[in-house]
C-alpha positions in Angstrom: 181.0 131.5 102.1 178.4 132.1 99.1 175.0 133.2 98.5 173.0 132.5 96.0 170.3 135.3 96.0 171.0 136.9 93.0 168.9 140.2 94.1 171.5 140.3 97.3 174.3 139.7 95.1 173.8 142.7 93.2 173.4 145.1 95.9 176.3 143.3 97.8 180.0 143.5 95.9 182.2 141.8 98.4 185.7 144.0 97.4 188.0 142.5 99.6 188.4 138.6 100.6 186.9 137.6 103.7 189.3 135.0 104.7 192.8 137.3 104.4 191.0 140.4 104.0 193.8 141.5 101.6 193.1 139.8 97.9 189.9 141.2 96.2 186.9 138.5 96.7 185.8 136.8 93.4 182.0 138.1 93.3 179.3 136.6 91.4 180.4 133.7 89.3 178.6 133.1 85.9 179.8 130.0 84.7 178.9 126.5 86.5 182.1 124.4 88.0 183.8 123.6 91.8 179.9 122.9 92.8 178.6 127.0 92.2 175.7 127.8 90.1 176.0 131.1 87.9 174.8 133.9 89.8 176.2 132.8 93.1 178.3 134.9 95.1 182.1 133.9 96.7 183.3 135.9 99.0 187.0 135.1 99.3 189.6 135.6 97.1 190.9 132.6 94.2 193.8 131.3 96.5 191.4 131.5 99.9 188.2 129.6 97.7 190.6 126.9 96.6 192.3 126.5 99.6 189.0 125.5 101.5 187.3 123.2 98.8 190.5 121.4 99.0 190.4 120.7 103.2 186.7 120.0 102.8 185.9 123.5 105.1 181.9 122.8 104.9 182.4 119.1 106.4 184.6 121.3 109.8 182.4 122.0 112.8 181.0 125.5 112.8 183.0 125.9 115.9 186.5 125.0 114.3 185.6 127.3 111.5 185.2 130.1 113.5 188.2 129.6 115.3 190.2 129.4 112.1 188.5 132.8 110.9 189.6 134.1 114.1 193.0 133.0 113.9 193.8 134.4 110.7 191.6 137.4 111.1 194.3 137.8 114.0 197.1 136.7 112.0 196.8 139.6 108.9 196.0 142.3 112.5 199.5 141.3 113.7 201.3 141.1 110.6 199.8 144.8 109.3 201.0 146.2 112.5 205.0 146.8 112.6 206.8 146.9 116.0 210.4 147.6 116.3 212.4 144.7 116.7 212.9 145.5 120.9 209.8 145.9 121.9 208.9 142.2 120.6 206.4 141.1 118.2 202.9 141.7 118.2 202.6 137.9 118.6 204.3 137.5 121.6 202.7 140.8 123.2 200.5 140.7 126.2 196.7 140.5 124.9 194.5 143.0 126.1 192.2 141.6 129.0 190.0 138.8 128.4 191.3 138.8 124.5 193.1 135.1 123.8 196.7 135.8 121.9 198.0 134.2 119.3 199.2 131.3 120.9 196.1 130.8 122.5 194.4 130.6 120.2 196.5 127.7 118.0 196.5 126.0 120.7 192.9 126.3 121.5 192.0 125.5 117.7 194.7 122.9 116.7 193.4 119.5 115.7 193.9 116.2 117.1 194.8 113.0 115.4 191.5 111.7 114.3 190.4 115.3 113.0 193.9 115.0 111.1 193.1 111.5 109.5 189.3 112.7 108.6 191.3 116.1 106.7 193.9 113.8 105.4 191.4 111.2 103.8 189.3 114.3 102.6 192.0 115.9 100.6 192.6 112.4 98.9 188.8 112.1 98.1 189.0 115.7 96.6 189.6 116.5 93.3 188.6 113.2 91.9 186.3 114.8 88.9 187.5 117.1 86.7 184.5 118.6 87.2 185.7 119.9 90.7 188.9 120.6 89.6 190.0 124.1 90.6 193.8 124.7 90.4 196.8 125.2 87.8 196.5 123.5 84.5 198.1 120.1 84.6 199.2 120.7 81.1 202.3 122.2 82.6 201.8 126.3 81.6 200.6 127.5 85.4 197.4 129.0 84.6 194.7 128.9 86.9 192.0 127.0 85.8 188.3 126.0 87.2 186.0 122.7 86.1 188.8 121.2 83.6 192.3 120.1 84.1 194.2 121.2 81.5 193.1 124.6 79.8 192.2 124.7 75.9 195.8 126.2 75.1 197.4 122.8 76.3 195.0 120.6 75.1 195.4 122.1 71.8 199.5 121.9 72.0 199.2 118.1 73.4 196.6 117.4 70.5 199.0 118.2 68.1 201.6 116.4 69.4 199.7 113.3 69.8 198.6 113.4 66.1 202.1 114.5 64.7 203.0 112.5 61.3 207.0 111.4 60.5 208.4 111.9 57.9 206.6 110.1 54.7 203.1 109.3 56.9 200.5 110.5 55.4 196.8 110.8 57.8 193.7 109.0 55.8 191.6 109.3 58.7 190.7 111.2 62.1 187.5 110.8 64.0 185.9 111.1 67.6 184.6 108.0 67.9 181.7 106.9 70.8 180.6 110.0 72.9 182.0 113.0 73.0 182.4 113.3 76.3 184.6 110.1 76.3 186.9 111.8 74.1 188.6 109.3 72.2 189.9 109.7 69.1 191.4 107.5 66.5 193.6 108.2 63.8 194.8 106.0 60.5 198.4 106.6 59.7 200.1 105.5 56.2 203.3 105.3 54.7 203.9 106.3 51.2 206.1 103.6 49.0 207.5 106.6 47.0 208.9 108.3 50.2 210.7 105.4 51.4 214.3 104.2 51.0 215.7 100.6 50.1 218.2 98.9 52.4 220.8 96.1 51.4 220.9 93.0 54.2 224.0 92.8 56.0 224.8 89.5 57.8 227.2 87.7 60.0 227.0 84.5 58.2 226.0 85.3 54.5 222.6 83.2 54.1 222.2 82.0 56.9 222.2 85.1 60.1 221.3 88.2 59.5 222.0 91.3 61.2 219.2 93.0 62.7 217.1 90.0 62.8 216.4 86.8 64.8 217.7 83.1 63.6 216.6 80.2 64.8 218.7 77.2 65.4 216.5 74.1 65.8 217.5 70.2 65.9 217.0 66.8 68.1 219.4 66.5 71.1 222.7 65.2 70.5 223.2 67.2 67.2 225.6 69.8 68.4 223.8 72.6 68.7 225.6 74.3 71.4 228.7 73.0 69.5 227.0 75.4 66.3 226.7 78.4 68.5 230.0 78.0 69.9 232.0 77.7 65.8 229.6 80.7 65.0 231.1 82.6 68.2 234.8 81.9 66.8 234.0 83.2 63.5 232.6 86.5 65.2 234.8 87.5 68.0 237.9 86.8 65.5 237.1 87.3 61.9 237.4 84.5 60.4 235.7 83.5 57.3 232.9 80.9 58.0 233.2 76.9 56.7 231.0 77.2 54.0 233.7 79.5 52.3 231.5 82.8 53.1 233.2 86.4 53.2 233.2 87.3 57.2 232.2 91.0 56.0 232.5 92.6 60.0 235.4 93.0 62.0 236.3 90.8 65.0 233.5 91.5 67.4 232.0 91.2 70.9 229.4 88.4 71.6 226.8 88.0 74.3 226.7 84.5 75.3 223.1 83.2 77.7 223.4 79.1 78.3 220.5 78.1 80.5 221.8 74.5 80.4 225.3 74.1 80.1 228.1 74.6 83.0 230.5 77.7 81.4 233.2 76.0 83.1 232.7 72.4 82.0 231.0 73.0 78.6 231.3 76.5 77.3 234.0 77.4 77.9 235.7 74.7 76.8 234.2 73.9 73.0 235.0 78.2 72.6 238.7 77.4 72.9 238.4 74.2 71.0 236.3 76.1 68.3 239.0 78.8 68.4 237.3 82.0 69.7 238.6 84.5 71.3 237.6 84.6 74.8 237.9 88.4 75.4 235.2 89.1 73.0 233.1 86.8 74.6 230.6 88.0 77.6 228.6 85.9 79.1 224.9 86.8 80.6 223.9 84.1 83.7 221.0 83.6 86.1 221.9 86.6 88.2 223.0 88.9 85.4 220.1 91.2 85.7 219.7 93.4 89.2 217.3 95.4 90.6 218.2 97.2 94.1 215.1 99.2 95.7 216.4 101.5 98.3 218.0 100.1 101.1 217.0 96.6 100.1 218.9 93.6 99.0 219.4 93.2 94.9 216.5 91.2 93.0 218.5 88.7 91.3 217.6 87.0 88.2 218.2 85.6 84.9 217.7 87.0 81.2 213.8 88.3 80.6 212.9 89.1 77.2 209.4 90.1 78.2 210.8 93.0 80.1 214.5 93.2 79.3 214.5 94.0 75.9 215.1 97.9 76.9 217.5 97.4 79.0 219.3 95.3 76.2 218.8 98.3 73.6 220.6 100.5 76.2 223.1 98.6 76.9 224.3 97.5 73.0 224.3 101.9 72.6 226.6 101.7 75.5 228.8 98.7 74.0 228.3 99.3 69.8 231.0 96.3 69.5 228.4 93.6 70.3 227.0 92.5 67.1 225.8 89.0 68.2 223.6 87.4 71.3 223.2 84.1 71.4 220.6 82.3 73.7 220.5 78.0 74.2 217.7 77.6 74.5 215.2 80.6 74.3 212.3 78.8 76.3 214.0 80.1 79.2 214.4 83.4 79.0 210.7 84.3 78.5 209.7 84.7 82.1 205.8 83.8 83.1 204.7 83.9 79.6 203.8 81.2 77.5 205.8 80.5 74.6 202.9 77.7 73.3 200.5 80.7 73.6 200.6 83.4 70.4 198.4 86.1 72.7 201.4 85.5 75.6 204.3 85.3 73.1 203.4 87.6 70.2 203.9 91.1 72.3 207.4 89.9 73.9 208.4 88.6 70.0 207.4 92.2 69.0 209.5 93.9 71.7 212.1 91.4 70.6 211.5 92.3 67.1 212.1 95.9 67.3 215.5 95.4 69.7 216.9 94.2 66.9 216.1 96.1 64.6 216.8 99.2 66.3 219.9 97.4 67.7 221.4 96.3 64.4 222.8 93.2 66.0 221.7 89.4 65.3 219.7 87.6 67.6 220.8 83.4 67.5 218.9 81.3 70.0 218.6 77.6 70.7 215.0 75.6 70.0 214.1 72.1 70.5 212.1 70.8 68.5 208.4 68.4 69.2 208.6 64.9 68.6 205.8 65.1 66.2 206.4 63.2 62.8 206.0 65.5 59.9 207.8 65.8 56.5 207.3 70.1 57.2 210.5 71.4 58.7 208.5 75.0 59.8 206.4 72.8 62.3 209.5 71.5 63.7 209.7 75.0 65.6 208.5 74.5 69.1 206.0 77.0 70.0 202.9 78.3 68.8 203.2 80.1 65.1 204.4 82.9 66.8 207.6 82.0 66.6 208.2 80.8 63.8 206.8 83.8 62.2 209.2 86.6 64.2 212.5 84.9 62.7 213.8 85.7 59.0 216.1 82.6 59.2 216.4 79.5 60.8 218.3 76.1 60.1 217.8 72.8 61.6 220.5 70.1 62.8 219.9 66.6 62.6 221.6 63.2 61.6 222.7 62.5 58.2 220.3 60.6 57.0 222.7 58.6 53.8 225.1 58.1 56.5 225.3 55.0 59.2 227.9 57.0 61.3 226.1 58.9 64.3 228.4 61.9 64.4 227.6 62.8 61.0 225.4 65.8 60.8 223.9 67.8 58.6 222.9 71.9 58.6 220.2 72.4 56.6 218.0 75.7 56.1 214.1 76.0 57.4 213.7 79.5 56.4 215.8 81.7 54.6 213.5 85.1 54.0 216.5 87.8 53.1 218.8 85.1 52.1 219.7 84.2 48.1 220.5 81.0 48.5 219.1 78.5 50.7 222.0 75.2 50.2 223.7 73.5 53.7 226.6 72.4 55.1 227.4 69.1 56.3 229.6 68.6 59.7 231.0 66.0 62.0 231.1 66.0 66.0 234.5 65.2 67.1 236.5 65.1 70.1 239.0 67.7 70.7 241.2 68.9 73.5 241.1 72.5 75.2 244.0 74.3 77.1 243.3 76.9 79.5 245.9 78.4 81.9 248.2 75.4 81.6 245.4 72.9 82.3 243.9 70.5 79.6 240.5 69.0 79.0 238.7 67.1 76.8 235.5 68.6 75.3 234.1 68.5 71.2 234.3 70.6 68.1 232.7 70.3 64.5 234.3 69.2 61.9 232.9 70.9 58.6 232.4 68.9 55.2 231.0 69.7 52.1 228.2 71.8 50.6 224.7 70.2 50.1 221.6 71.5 48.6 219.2 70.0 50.4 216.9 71.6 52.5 215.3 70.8 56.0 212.0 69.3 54.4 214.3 66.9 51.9 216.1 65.6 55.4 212.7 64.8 57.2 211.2 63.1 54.1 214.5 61.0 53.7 213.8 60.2 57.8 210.7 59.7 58.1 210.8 57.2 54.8 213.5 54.7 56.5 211.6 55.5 59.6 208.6 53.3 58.5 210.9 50.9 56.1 212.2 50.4 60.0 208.4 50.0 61.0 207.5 47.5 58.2 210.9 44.9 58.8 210.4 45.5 62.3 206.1 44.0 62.2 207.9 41.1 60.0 210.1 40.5 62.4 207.6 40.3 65.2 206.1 37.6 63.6 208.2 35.6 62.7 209.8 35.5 66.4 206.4 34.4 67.3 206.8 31.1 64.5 210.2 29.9 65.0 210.6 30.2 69.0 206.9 28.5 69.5 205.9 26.2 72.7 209.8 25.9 73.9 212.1 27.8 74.3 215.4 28.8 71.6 219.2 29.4 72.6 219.9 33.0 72.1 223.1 32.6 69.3 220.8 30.4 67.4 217.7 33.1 67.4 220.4 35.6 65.7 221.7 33.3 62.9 218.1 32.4 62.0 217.5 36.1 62.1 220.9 36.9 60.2 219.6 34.5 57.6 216.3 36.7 57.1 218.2 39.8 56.8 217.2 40.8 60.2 219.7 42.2 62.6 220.3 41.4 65.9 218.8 45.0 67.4 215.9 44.3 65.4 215.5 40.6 67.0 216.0 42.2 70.7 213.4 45.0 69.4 211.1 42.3 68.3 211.5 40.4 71.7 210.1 43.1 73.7 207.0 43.6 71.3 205.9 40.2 71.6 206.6 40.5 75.5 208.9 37.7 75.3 211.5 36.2 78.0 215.1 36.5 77.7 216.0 33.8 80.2 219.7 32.6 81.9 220.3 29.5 81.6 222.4 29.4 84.8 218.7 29.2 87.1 217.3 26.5 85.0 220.0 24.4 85.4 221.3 24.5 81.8 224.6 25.9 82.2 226.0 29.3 80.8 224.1 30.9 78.2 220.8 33.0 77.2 217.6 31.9 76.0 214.3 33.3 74.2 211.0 32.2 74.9 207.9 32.8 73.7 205.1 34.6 75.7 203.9 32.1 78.7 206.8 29.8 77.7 209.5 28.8 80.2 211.6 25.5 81.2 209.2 24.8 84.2 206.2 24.6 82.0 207.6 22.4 79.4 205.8 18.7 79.2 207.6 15.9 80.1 208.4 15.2 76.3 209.7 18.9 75.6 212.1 18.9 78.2 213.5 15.4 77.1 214.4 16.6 74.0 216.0 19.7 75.4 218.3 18.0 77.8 218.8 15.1 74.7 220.0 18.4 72.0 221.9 19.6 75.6 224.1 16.3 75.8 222.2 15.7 79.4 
């Protein structure tokens, strides 16, 4: 196929290809590439040379190479020569004696499986160094190019594209960086203050959610959480202004509902009619919402993924501009296999989350519970690891009001408030309601808004946590003094509480009490003293009384 005898090479100039015997044969080469050295000398044409580096033609037996040559020697005979149509072609003609025809000779040649497989795996082996490459440019122009992919002219235009700067970068640096032959280049891009533009903040709820932006909404169970993201809902699907007396600034709008917890039937749907939404505008997203069909194959079911949905969601708010709110309760669950205690797991799905909505222009509410750790710092009531915390601009807490003895007495108080101007709260009571719904009633819950306060979330932990160990401290006094005044025998119940009541302890403190001392609360009924409960200290019953004790027990029992 080559030689590399430069002296030969000279006096031989191969004109024609060797293979088809109708392209003109490449010659001596000069530059190194596809495994040739300068000097050597190919004797077939571009398409011919490629065409056998790619089946591997030096690994074929000599004698299937021959054959080939022979066939298509035969091949570019036959098709030079031109029969009229009724006398046949030259292919089917009868071959002169002891000559094999056409057919023959496929036949005779043609490979059989295994040879197949060993071509097949040979052509997927080729081409695996760039080095070797020989074939059109991948940068997409068509030229024919040898010992590099793309040619210079591509790499040049891909270059440029690569490194183009929008409007108001500016480049402070551009170098190759480790070896050359690595290629790898980094670039330090800049944006110029001057060249920028300032934005106002719109929101849905002035202060408190943003457009654009994600909000938390944090709080212990039992503080109406779901009930907040269902009064929000009403305010956005009809237009409403909001309870705090804020301007509703958008028109009625559509709203994405997710509710991981909560039955739409029973719950949802429900506290939306009581909270007065309008249930047209409302969508919502379940744990089959997202679908994947491959082919012929059955749909991949499955709920909300933020890690790999937040595309799709982009799309589909282009599609549906009238959605300017998605709620999720809670967001643990919509984060796939990641790790939302983990900032290297959380961080990159926060930043896809972080551009959907910016590039979406919608506000992003979701539902967190919060640890059980004490702490007077309302940030490090956000679940999570700091990421996120850090990727929302708002968030407000719900929690009990802590001036008030009534447990449906809430209050809304703000955690973070980066865009807003002011950062003052809302109280709110839970309280039942009734919902109709295609002529059938139910009963469900609604919020019931009160008056402005200007405390924030850190105020309300400080106020809880400070009764929380007042509670501690009457509590340990309590303790003891169980320990003094129920002694060796034990006390009638009704006269434990009025000693208590006299100390200015109440009667879930002395029950409290009774199980820190691991004492016995005992019915009278199985020790023979008739109806009534008693307490007893630690190892203290009526069958271990002495004789004495148990005299005096029946005496003060009229026995």
């Amino acid at each position: 196929m080559l030689s590399s005898d430069t002296n030969e090479s000279q006096k031989i100039r191969p004109t024609t290809c060797n293979d088809c015997g109708g392209e003109p044969a490449i010659g001596r080469v000069y530059n190194s590439g596809l495994g040739l050295k300068p000097g050597d000398v190919v004797k077939q044409c571009k398409s011919c040379f490629v065409r056998r580096r790619l089946i591997g033609w030096e690994a074929l037996p000599e004698r299937v190479r021959k054959n080939i040559e022979a066939e298509e020697r035969e091949k570019k005979a036959n098709t030079s020569v031109s029969a009229p149509a009724s006398q046949g072609s030259p292919a089917s003609a009868a071959a002169p004696e002891g000559r094999r025809t056409t057919e023959q000779y496929r036949k005779r040649n043609s490979l059989n499986a295994r040879q197949k497989a060993i071509l097949d795996k040979r052509r997927q082996q080729q081409q695996v160094c760039e080095e070797n490459w020989g074939g059109p440019c991948k940068g997409g122009c068509g030229e024919y190019i040898t010992g590099q992919y793309v040619c210079p002219a591509c790499k040049q235009k891909k270059e440029a594209e690569a490194f183009a700067l929008q409007k108001g970068e500016i480049e402070l640096y551009r170098a190759v960086v480790g070896e050359p032959e690595d290629k790898v280049v980094k670039q330090v891009v800049v944006t110029s203050a001057a060249d920028g533009e300032i934005e106002d903040t719109e929101w849905i709820w002035f202060n408190k959610i943003p457009l654009g932006c994600a909000t938390w909404v944090l709080g212990q169970p039992n503080n109406g959480k779901s009930l907040m993201t269902c009064a929000i809902a009403a305010c956005v699907t009809t237009g409403k202004d909001f309870p705090d007396g804020s301007k509703n600034t958008i028109p009625p709008s559509k709203v994405l509902m997710y509710c991981g917890e909560d039955s739409i039937a029973k719950i949802v749907r429900p506290r939306l009619l009581a909270a007065g939404a309008d249930l047209t505008k409302v969508d919502f997203l379940d744990r089959k919402s997202f679908r994947t069909i491959a082919g012929d194959s059955d749909p991949e079911k499955r709920p909300l993924d933020l890690s790999q949905d937040c595309d799709v969601l982009l799309e589909l708010v282009k599609q549906h501009p009238d959605i300017k709110l998605l709620i999720v309760d809670p967001i643990t669950g919509v984060f796939g296999n990641k790790n939302i205690n983990k900032n290297e797991e959380a961080n990159p799905v926060f930043e896809q989350l972080i551009d959907f909505c910016e590039a979406s222009g919608i506000a992003f509410v979701a539902v967190l519970h919060v640890p059980k750790r004490t702490t007077n710092s309302s940030i490090e009531k956000i679940a999570g690891g700091t990421a996120v915390a850090g990727s929302a601009k708002s968030a407000f807490m719900l929690s009990r009001d802590p001036d008030s003895g009534d447990k449906h007495d809430h209050l809304l108080t703000m955690v973070k408030w980066n865009y807003a101007s002011d950062a003052s709260g809302i109280k709110y009571k839970t309280v039942p309601a009734t919902a109709s719904w295609k002529g059938k009633q139910t009963s469900t819950a609604s919020i019931q808004w009160g008056e402005i306060v200007t405390e924030i979330a850190d105020d309300v932990l400080v106020k809880q946590n400070s009764k929380k160990e007042a509670r501690n401290t009457e509590q340990e006094k309590c303790d003891v003094w169980m320990l003094t005044y129920l002694g060796d025998a034990p006390k009638r119940s009704p006269e434990v509480y009025k000693a208590a009541e006299s100390l200015g302890f109440s009667e879930t403190t002395v029950k409290r009490s009774l199980q820190n001392i691991k004492g016995s609360h005992l019915d009278g009924r199985k020790f023979g003293r008739g109806a009534g409960w008693w307490m007893a200290a630690p190892g203290v019953g009526f069958d271990g009384l002495p004789e004495e004790k148990r005299i005096t027990l029946a005496a003060a029992d009229g026995l």
